[in-house]
N, C-alpha and C positions, 0 to 999 in steps of 0.2 A: 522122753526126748522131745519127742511136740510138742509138751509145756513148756519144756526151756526153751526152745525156738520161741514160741508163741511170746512168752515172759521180755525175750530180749527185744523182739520188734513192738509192745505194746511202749516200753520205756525209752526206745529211741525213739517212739512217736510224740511219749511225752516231755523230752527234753528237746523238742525241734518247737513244741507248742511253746514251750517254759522262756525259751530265750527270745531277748527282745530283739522286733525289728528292727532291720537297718535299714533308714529312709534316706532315700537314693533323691541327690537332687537333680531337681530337673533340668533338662539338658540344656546348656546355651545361658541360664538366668546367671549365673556370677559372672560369666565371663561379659554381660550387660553391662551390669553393677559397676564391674572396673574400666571399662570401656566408658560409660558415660562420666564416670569419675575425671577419666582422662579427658574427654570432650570439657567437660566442666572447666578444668584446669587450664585447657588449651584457648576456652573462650579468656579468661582472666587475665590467662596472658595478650590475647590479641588486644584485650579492651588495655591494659596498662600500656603496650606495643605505642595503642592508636592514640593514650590520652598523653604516653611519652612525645609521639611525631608532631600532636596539635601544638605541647606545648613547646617545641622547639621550632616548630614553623613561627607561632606569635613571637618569640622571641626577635628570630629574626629577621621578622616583618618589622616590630619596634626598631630594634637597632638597624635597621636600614631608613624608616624615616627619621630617625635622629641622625645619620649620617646622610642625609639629605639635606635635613634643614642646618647641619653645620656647613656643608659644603656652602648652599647658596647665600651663609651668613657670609662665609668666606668670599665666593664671589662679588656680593655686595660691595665688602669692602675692599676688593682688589679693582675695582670696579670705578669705588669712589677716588681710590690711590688713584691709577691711571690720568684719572681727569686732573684731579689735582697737580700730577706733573703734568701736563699739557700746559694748562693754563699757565703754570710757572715755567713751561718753556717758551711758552707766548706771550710773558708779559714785562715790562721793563719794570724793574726792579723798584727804580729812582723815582719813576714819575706815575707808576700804578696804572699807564695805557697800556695798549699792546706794543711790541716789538714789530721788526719786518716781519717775520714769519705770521705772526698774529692775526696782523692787521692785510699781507697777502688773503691768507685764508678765509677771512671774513672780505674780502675783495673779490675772490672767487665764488664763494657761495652769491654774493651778489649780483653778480655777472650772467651766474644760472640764473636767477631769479630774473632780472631783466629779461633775457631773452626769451627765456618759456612765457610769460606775462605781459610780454613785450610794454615796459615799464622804464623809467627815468631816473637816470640818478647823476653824479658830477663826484669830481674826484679834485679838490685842491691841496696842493704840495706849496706845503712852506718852509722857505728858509730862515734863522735866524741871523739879521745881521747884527756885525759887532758884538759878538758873543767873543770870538779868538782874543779881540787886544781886553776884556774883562777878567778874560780865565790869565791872562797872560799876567796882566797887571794887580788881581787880586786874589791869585790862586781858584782852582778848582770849585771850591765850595762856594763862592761867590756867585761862579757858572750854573753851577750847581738850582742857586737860589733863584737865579733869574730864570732858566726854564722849568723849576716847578711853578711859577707865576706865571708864567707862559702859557702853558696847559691851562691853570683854571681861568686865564682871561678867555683862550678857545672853547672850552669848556662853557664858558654864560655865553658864548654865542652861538653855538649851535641845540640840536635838540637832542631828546634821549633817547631817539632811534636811529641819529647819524654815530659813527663810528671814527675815533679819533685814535690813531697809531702815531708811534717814533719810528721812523725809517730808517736813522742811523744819524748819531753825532748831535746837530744843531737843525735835521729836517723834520718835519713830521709832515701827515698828509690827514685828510680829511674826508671820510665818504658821505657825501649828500643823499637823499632818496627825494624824490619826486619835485627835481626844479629845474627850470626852465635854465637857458644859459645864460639869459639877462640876469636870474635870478641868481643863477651860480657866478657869477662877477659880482654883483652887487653884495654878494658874500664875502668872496675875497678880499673884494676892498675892505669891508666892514673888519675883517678879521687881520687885516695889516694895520688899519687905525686905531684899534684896540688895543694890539702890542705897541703901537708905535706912543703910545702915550701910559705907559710902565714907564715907570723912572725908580731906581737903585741908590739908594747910599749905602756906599764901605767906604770903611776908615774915614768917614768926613766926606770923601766923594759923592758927587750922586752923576748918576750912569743913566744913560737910557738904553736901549737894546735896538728892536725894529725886526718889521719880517720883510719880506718878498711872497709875496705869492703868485702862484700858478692854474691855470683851472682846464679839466679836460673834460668835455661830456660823454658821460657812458651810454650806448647805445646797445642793442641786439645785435649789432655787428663788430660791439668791442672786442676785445680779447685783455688781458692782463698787461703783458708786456706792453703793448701799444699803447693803452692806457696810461699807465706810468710812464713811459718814455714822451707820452705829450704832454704829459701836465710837469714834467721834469724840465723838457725844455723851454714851456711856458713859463716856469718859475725864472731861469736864469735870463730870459725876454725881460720878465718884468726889474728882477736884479740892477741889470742894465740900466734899465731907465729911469728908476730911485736913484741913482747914482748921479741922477745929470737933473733930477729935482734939488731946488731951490732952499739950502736948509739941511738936505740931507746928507747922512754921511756913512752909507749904508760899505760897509767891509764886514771879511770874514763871515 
């Protein structure tokens, strides 16, 4: 009975030796493994995240200076429109000077300018006589003809830094820069002799025209209105008195 005790505990010892061990893994290493797997992953994604954000920030950054420089192309040309109607609301159609508005405007900048610089200038308003019985007698386009001739006779007598405007109808005016008032008469006159020796043929006729002129000196103490209103009433002064010259047949 010892033996067989003995026999039984010798062969359960050798089948405890006989079987293979079971290697136990160590504590904490896979659950690494899959941990830095996931870190791994997690990096990947932030890097495609970050190189998704850059490339939609450049995107946007482009398409915002291309919506810049459209816009300012656009201003540009909203820019250069604007001027363009100015100028065509400031300019007489017929005769390519300025209109009243035109020619105030550039009356008034001049005016500042005087006064801040305390500087010299003259302002002559002219009438066209005998222009009514022309248009009357050979229609419009006749009229027409004789104050574009009108203009370029004022036009060779002045320079290219004085300012010539239509005022309305058969008047225009004339802004001078730096003349005396003997000097600004001695203009006037010159610019009534000029027209007054235009001569017109229509239909076989021939026609002469004539002006009147007026002269107001602009000072630091002008203003606009007064200005015009004296060289307006200088003009109808001088009207007057070509009427009672010898030869002359100054109407309308």
């Amino acid at each position: 009975m010892k033996k067989k005790t003995t026999a039984a505990a010798s062969g359960a010892a050798k089948r405890r030796k006989g079987a293979a061990p079971v290697r136990k893994s160590a504590p904490g290493k896979t659950g690494t493994k899959q941990t830095g797997t996931k870190q791994a992953g997690t990096k990947r994604t932030g890097t495609k995240a970050a190189g998704a954000e850059a490339t939609t920030r450049g995107a946007v950054a482009s398409g915002d200076k291309s919506t810049i420089r459209r816009l300012r192309a656009q201003l540009v040309r909203a820019q250069a429109r604007i001027e363009e109607l100015q100028a065509s609301a400031e300019t007489d159609f017929l005769l390519g000077i300025l209109n009243r508005r035109g020619f105030e405007r550039e009356l008034i900048r001049s005016l500042s300018f005087i006064k801040r610089y305390q500087a010299s200038g003259a302002l002559i308003v002219l009438d066209v006589d005998r222009l009514k019985p022309i248009n009357d007698a050979f229609g419009h386009a006749a009229g027409d003809a004789v104050l574009k001739t009108i203009v370029a006779a004022i036009s060779d007598q002045v320079r290219a830094s004085d300012v010539i405007g239509r005022l309305g109808g058969d008047e225009f005016a004339v802004l001078l820069w730096n003349l005396s008032e003997i000097d600004a008469r001695a203009k006037a006159a010159a610019l009534e002799q000029a027209i007054d020796q235009l001569a017109f043929v229509f239909r076989g006729n021939r026609v002469t025209a004539g002006a009147s002129a007026g002269v107001a000196i602009i000072t630091a103490h002008s203003d606009i209105d007064r200005v015009l209103d004296e060289a307006d009433r200088a003009m109808y002064v001088r009207k007057a008195q070509r009427r009672h010259e010898p030869g002359d047949q100054s109407q309308g």
